[in-house]
Backbone bond lengths (Angstrom), bond angles and torsions (degrees), N, CA, C in turn:
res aa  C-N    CA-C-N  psi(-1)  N-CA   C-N-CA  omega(-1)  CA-C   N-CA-C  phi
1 X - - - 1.444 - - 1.527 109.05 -
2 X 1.463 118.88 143.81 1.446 127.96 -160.68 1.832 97.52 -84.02
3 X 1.071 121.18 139.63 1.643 112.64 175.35 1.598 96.94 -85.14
4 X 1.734 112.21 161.46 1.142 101.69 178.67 1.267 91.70 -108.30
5 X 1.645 136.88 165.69 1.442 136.27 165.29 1.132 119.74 -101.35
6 X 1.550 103.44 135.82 1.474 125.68 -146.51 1.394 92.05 -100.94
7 X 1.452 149.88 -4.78 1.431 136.62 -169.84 1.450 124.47 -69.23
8 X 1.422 104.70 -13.22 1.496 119.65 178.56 1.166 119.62 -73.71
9 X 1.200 123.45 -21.86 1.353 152.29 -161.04 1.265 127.37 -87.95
10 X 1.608 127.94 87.48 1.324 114.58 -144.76 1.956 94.74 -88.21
11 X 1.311 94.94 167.23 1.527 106.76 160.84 1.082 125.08 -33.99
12 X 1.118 106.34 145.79 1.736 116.56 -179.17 1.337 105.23 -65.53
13 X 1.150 127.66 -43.43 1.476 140.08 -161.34 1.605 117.38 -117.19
14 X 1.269 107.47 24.82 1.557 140.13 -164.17 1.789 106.57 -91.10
15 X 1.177 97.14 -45.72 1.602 105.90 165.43 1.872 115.88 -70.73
16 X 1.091 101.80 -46.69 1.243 112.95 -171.18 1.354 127.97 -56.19
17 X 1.917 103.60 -35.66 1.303 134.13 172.44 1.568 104.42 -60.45
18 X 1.428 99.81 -60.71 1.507 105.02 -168.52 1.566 106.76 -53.50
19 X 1.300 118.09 -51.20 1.488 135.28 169.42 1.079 116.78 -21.87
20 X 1.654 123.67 -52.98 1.112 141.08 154.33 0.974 146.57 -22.41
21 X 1.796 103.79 -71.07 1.539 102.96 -159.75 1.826 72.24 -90.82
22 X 0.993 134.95 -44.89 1.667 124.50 -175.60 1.787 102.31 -21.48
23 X 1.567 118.61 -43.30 1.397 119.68 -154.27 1.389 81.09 -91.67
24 X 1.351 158.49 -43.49 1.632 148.06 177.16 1.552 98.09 -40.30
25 X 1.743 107.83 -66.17 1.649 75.94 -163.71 1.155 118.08 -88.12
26 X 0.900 126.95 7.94 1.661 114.50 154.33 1.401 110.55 -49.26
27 X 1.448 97.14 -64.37 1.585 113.48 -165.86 2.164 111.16 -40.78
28 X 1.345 90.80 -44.53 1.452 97.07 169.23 1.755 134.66 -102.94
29 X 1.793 82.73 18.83 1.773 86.91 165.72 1.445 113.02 -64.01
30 X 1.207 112.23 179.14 1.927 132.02 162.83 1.242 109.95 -45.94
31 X 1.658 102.03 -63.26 1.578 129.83 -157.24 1.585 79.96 -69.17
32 X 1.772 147.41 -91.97 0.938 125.41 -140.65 1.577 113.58 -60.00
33 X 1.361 130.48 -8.93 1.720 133.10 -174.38 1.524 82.10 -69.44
34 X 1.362 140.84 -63.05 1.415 137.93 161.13 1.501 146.82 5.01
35 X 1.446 77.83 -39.28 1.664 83.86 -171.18 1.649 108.23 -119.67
36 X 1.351 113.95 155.92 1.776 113.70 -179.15 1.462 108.40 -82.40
37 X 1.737 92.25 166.50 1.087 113.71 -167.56 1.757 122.33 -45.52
38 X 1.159 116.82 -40.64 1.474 124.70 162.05 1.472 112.30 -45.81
39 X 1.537 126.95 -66.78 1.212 114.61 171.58 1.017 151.23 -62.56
40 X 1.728 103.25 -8.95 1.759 127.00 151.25 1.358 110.97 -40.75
41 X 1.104 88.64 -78.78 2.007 118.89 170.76 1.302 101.10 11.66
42 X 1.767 89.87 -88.81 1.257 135.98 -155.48 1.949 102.42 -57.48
43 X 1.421 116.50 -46.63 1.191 113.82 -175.05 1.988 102.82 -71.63
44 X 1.101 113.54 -31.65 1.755 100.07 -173.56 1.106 100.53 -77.90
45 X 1.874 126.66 -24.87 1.332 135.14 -156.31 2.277 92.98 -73.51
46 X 1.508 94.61 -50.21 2.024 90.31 175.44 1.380 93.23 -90.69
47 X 0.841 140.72 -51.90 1.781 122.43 -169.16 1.089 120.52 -63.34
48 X 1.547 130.98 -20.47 1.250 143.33 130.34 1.744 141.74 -36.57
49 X 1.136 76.62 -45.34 1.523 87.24 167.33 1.693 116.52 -78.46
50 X 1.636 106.51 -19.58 1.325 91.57 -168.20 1.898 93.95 -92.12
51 X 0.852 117.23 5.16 1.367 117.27 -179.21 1.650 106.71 -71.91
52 X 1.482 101.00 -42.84 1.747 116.62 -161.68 1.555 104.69 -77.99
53 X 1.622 102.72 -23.43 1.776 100.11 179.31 1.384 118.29 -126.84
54 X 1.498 119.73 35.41 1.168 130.50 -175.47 1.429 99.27 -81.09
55 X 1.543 89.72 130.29 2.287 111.80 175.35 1.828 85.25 -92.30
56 X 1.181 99.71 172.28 1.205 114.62 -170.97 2.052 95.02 -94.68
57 X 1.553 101.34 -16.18 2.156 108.19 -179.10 2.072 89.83 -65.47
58 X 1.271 109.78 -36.40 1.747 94.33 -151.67 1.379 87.75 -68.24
59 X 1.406 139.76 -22.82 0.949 125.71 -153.94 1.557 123.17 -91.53
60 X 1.361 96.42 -0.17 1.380 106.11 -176.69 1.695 116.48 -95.65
């Protein structure tokens, strides 16, 4: 049986990472020191979420 090659194939947790540090610098831009506590919230509350359900397709 032929193996198939797996190098194409990113990490499981490859999206998730990126997801991440993407939500740090926001978190420590100018613009977010800017805004109140509600709209903090609100940005880790969806940028957060996309961390927890990231496919490895959004990331491409």
């Amino acid at each position: 049986m032929e193996r198939y090659g797996t190098n194409d194939v990113p990490a499981p947790s490859a999206c998730s990472i990126q997801a991440a540090k993407s939500l740090a610098v926001r978190l420590s831009a100018p613009e977010t020191a800017q805004l109140d506590h509600a709209a903090v919230e609100r940005l880790i509350e969806t940028d957060g979420r996309d961390i927890l359900c990231c496919r490895p397709a959004r990331c491409m």
